[in-house]
C-alpha positions in Angstrom: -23.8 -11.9 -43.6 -23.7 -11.2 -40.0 -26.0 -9.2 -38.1 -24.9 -6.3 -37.2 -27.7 -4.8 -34.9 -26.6 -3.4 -31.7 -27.9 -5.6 -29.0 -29.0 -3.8 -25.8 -26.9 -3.7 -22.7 -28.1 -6.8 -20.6 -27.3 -6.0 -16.7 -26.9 -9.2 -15.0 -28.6 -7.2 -11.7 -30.3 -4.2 -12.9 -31.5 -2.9 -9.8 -27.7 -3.1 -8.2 -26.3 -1.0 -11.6 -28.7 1.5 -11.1 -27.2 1.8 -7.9 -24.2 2.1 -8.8 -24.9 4.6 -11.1 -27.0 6.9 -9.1 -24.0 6.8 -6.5 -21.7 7.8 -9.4 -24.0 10.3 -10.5 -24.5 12.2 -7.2 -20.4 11.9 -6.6 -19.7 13.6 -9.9 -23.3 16.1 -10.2 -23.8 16.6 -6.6 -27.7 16.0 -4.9 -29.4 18.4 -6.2 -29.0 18.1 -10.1 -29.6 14.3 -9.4 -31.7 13.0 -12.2 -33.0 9.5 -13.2 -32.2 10.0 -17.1 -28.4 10.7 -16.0 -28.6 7.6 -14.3 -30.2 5.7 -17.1 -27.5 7.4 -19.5 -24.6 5.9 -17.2 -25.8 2.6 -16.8 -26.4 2.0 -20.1 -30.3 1.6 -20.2 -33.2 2.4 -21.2 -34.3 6.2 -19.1 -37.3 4.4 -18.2 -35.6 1.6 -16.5 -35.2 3.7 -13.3 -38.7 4.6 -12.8 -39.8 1.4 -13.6 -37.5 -0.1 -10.7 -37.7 2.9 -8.4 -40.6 5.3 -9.2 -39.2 8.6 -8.9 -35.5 10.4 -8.2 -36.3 10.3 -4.8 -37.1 6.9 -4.9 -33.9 5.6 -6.4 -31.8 8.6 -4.1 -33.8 6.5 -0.7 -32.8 2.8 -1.8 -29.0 4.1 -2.4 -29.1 5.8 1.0 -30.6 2.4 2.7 -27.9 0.7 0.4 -25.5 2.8 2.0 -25.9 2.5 5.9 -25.5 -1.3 5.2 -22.4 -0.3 3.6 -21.8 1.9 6.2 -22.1 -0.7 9.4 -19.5 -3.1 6.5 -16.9 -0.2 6.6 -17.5 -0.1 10.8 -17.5 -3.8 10.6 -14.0 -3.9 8.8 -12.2 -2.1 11.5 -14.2 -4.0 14.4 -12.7 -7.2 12.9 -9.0 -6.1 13.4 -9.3 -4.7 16.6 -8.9 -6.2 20.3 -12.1 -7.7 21.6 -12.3 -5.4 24.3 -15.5 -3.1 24.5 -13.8 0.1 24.1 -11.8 -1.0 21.2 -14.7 -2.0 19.1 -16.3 1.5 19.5 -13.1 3.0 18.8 -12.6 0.8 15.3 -16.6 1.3 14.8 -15.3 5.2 14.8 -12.4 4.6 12.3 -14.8 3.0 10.1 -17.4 5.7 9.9 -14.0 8.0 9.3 -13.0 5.3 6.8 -16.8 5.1 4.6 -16.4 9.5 4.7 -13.4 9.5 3.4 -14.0 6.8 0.8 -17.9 7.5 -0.1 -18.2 10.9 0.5 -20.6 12.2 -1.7 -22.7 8.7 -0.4 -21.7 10.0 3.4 -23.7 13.4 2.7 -27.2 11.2 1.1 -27.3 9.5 4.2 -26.9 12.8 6.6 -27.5 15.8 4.5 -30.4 15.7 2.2 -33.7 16.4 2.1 -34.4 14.3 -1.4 -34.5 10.7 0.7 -37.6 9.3 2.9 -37.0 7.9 6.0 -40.4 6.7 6.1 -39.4 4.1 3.3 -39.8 0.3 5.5 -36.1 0.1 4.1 -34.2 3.2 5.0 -36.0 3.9 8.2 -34.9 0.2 8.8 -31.4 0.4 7.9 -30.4 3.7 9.6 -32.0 2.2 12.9 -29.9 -0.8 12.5 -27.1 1.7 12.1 -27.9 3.6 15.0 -28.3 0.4 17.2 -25.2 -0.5 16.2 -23.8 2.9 18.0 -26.0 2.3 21.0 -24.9 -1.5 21.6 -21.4 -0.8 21.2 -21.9 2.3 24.0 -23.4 0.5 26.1 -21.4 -2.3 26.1 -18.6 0.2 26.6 -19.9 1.2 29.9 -22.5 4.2 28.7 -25.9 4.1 30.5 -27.3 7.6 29.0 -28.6 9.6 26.0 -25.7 11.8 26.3 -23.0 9.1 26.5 -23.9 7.7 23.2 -25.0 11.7 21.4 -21.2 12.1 22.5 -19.6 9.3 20.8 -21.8 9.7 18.1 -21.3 13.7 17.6 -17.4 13.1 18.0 -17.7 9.9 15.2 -19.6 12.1 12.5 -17.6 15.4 13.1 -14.7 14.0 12.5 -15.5 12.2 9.8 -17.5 14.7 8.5 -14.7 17.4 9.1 -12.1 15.3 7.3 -14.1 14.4 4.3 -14.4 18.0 3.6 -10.9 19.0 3.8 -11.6 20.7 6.9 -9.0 19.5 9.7 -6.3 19.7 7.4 -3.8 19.0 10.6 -5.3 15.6 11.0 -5.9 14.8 7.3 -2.8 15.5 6.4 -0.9 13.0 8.5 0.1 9.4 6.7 -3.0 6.6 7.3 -2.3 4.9 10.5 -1.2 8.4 11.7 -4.2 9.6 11.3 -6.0 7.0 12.6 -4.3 6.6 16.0 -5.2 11.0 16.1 -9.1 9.8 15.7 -8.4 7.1 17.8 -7.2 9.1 20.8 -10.1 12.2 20.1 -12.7 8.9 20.2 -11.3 7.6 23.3 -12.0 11.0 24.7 -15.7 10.5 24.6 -15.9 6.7 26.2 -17.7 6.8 28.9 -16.2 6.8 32.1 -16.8 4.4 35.1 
């Protein structure tokens, strides 16, 4: 006769379905009702399993925000790709893409800019979200900005808008049809390059 024992769930890469989870969590719960045995319950393990790998709720909410300024700079990435070569037409795709990660991650897009629940002084966030911010000051410069102010403006014009449209707040842009859209956000972006 067989056995007929349930076998535990075996996660190929435990650490990476926690994540996973936790991001799902947070999309469907919101932030602040975050909790690891939600987690554990969605990914199928053992509530332990996230303390084990991350300490603490705050602990697994700070690797899923450093998780997700690397995916960040990918989505920015994406759009550089396709674009001209040009200077101002990679900080222009760089701004679609931070539009494009809102849009698509949004409850991920508020962890990285709106809670209090991740630490910055983790060696991996704090690294992370610098590499994202010199990512914004590279592509500024190259673009011809030589102040504080030049890249606080492309940066405050990048994450309102996306911030904006991921909230259903600039319905008149949001509603337009994808490329639309996008040549709207490209023409507000191009309104903060700096000038020679």
């Amino acid at each position: 006769m067989p056995d007929e024992t349930p076998k535990p769930y075996h996660h190929g890469d435990l650490r990476a379905a926690l994540l996973a989870a936790a991001e799902a969590e947070i999309a469907e719960r919101g932030i602040e009702a975050f909790s690891l045995r939600q987690v554990a319950k969605r990914a199928g393990v053992s509530h332990a399993a996230p303390a084990h790998h991350f300490g603490d709720a705050n602990g697994l909410l700070t690797a899923l925000a450093a998780d997700g300024f690397r995916q960040f700079l990918a989505a920015q990435a994406a759009r550089e790709a396709v674009a001209n070569p040009d200077p101002a037409s990679q900080l222009v795709a760089a701004g679609l893409g931070y539009v494009d990660f809102a849009l698509q991650r949004p409850a991920l897009f508020r962890l990285l800019w709106g809670s209090q629940r991740t630490d910055f002084a983790s060696a991996d966030l704090g690294q992370a979200s610098r590499a994202a911010y010199q990512h914004l000051v590279d592509q500024v410069t190259a673009a011809g900005g030589l102040s504080v102010a030049d890249t606080a403006a492309v940066w405050a014009m990048a994450h309102g808008l996306a911030d904006l449209l991921a909230a259903g707040r600039m319905r008149a842009v949001g509603a337009f049809p994808p490329a639309e859209r996008d040549a709207v956000i490209a023409e507000m972006l191009r309104r903060t390059l700096p000038r020679a």
